[in-house]
N, C-alpha and C positions, 0 to 999 in steps of 0.2 A: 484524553482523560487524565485526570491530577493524580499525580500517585500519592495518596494519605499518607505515605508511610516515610518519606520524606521530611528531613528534619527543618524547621523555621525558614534559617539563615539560606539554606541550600534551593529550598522551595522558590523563595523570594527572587533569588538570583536567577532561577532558571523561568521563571513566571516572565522577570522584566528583559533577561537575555529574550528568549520567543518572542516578546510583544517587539524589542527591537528591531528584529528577522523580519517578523511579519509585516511592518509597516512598512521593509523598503521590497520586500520580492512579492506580498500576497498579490497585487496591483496585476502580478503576470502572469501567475500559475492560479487566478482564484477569485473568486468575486469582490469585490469594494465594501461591503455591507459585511463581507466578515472581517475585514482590520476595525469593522467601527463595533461590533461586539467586542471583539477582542481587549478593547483598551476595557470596558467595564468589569468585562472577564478576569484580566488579569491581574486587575486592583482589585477586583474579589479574591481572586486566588491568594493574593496575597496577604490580604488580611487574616483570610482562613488558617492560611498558614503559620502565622502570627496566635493562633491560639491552639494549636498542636503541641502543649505542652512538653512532650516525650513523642518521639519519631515513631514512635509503634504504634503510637493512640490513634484510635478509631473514635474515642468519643463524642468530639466536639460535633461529628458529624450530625448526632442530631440531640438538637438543643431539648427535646421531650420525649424521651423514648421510655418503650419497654420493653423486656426482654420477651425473647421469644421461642421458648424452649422447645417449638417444633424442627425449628430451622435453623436455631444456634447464630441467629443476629438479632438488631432490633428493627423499630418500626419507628417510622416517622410520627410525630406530632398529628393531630388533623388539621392544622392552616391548611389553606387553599394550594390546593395541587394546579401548577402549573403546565402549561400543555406542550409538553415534553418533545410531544411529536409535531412540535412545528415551531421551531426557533424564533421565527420572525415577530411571535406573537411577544418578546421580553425584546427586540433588539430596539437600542436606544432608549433603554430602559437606565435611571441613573440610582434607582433604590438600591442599597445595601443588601437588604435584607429579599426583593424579588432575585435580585442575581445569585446570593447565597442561596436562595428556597429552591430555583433550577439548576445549582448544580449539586445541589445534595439528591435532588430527583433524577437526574441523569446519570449519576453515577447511580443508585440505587435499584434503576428502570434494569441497567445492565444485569444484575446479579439478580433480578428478579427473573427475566429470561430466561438466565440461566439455568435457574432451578429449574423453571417450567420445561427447557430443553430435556436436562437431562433426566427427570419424572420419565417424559414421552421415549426417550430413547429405550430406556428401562423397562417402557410399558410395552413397548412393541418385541424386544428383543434384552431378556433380561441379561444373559454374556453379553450383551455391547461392550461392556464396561472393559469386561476383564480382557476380549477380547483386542480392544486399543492397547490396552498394558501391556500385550505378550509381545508387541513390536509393530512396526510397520514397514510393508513392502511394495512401496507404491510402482504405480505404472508411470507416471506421466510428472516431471521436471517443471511448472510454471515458473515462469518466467514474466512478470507482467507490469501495469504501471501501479506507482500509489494511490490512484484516486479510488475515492468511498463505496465508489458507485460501482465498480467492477470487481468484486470477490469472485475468486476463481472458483471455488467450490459449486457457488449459487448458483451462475452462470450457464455451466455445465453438467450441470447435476449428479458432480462427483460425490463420494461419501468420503468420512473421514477418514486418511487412511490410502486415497486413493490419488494426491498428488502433494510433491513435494513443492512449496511456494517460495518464491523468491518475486520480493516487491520493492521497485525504486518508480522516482520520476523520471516519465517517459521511457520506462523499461527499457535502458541502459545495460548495454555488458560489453563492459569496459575492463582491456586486460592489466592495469593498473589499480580498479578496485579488489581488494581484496577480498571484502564480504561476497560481491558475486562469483569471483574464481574459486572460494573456496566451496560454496553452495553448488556449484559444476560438480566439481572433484568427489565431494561428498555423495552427490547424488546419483553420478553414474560410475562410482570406481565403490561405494562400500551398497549402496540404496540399488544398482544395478538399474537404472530406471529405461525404458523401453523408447521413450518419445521427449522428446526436449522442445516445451513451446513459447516462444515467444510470442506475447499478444500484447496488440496495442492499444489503444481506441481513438472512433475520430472521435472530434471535439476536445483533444489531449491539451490542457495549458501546457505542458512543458515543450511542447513541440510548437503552440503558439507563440509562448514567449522567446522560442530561438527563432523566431521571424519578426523579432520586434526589433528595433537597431536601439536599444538601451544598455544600461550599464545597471546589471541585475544584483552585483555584490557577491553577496558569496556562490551565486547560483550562474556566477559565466563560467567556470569552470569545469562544471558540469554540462552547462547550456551549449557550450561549444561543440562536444559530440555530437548532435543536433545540427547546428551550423555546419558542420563539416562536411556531414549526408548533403547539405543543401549543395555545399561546393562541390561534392561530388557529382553530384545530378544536376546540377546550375542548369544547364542546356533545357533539360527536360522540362523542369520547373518553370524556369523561365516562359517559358513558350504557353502556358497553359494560363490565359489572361484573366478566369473568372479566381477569383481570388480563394474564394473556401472548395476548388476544386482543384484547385494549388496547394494550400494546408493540408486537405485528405491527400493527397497524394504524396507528400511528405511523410504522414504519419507512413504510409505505407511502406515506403522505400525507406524511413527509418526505424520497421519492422526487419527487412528485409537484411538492410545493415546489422544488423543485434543479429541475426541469425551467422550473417557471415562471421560474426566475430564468435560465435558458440563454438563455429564448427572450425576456426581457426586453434582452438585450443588442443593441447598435446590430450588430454586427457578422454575427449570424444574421438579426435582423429584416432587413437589406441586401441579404446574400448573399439569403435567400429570394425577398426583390424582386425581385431581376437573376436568380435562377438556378431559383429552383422547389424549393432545397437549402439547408441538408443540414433534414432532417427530426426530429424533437428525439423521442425513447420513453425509457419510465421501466417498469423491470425489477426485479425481486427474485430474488434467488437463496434458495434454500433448501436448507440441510444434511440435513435429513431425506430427499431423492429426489433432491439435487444438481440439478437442474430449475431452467431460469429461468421465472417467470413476468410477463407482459406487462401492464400497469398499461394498455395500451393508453389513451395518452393523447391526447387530439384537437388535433392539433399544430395546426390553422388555426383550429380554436375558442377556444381556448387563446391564439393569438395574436390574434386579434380583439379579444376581451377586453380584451389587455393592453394595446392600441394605443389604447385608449378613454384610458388617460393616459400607457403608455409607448412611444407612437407614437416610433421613431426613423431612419423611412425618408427622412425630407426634409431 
């Protein structure tokens, strides 16, 4: 989503940086049909960008509005509303003016949701509200991949409130990133969280494209963790000739790996010390029944093991 509040010159650069990203890595973590939006996308964005007079303005967003003193925003024009809920219906679209009209509705669709969300939350339970405010004491650490299609909440049928989410490609936990060591630390040294899960999904691009023999750019560095599971398990893998029951079986054992490295960390190995918690599982989801499946991993076996050299309790 464009952030409006993003000045010209700044918008511009970060519009044609991404479009450049995208043209050389989308090919592997992502469909073909979205680089070929993209390019209209982002010469839209950037024009839009281009008439953001002042970094705060909201205006330009809609070329006919009026105000709307229930809701404290405005309302679009009536041109023809584009069908929001199905991309495909604008892609290889080269008008100006269809590209600008679906992303002022896309962005707009969001905040209309919204409202509608939180009316409902209000209607059912009018402290919802305040009750988010006073804090949160989650049970359960995610840990998962970036794709669209797996929100941890939805999934599971957690409520707000009831896990703390950590999202990368191919659900990575890597003791050199710092955003996920610190999300550990936070979550089960001040959050106390109970269950530490790493979930994967088959059909995962990032775990496809570490089975691709390409030169990804800025994403071998990442990709290579991925690869490495592969060396690890080479024997395993290898042996298993149907090819997308080779892939699932990757994802899996590069579930399995991200676990080991959770529970590699001084901060879980401690807490478990002193508290009996949090508990570390490695899950898959799958598109085909939408179903998580449980890798059931043996958390104290598992840490045995690891203590043989990455003993960190003393």
């Amino acid at each position: 989503m464009f952030n409006t509040r993003l000045g010209p010159s700044l918008f511009s650069t970060t519009a044609r940086h991404a479009l450049s990203l995208a043209s050389r890595s989308q090919s592997a973590i992502g469909s073909s049909s979205s680089i070929k939006r993209s390019i209209p996308a982002a010469a839209a964005a950037t024009r839009y960008s281009s008439s953001c007079s002042h970094p705060h303005s909201h205006a330009h967003f809609h070329s006919h509005s009026n105000p709307n003193p229930t809701s404290g925003t405005t309302t679009a024009s009536t041109a023809p509303t584009p069908n929001t809920n199905n991309p495909s219906a604008w892609r290889g679209k080269n008008d100006d003016q269809d590209i600008s009209m679906y992303l002022r509705q896309t962005h707009d669709r969001v905040f209309e949701s919204n409202r509608a969300w939180a009316a409902e939350q209000t209607t059912k339970d009018p402290e919802f509200f305040a009750k988010l405010a006073a804090g949160q004491n989650p049970e359960y650490l995610w840990i998962g991949c970036s794709d669209s299609r797996i929100p941890a909440e939805q999934i599971t049928g957690l409520a707000p409130g009831d896990a703390f989410v950590h999202r990368n490609i191919a659900n990575l936990v890597c003791n050199t990133d710092l955003n996920a060591m610190s999300v550990i630390d936070y979550a089960v040294t001040h959050l106390e969280v109970k269950h530490i899960v790493v979930c994967g999904h088959y059909g995962c691009g990032g775990v496809k494209a570490a089975m691709t023999a390409k030169d990804l750019g800025i994403l071998n560095p990442w990709l290579r963790n991925i690869r490495d599971v592969y060396r690890l398990h080479e024997k395993e893998l290898d042996a298993i000739k149907n090819e997308d029951e080779r892939y699932n079986r990757l994802v899996e054992l590069n579930v399995i790996e991200q676990c080991r490295n959770v529970i590699k960390t001084a901060t879980v190995q401690q807490s478990y010390a002193r508290n009996k918690f949090p508990i570390v599982h490695g899950w898959v989801f799958g598109f085909h029944d939408g179903l998580l499946k449980d890798l059931n991993i043996d958390f104290e076996g598992v840490l045995h093991d690891i203590q043989k050299i990455y003993n960190l309790t003393d």
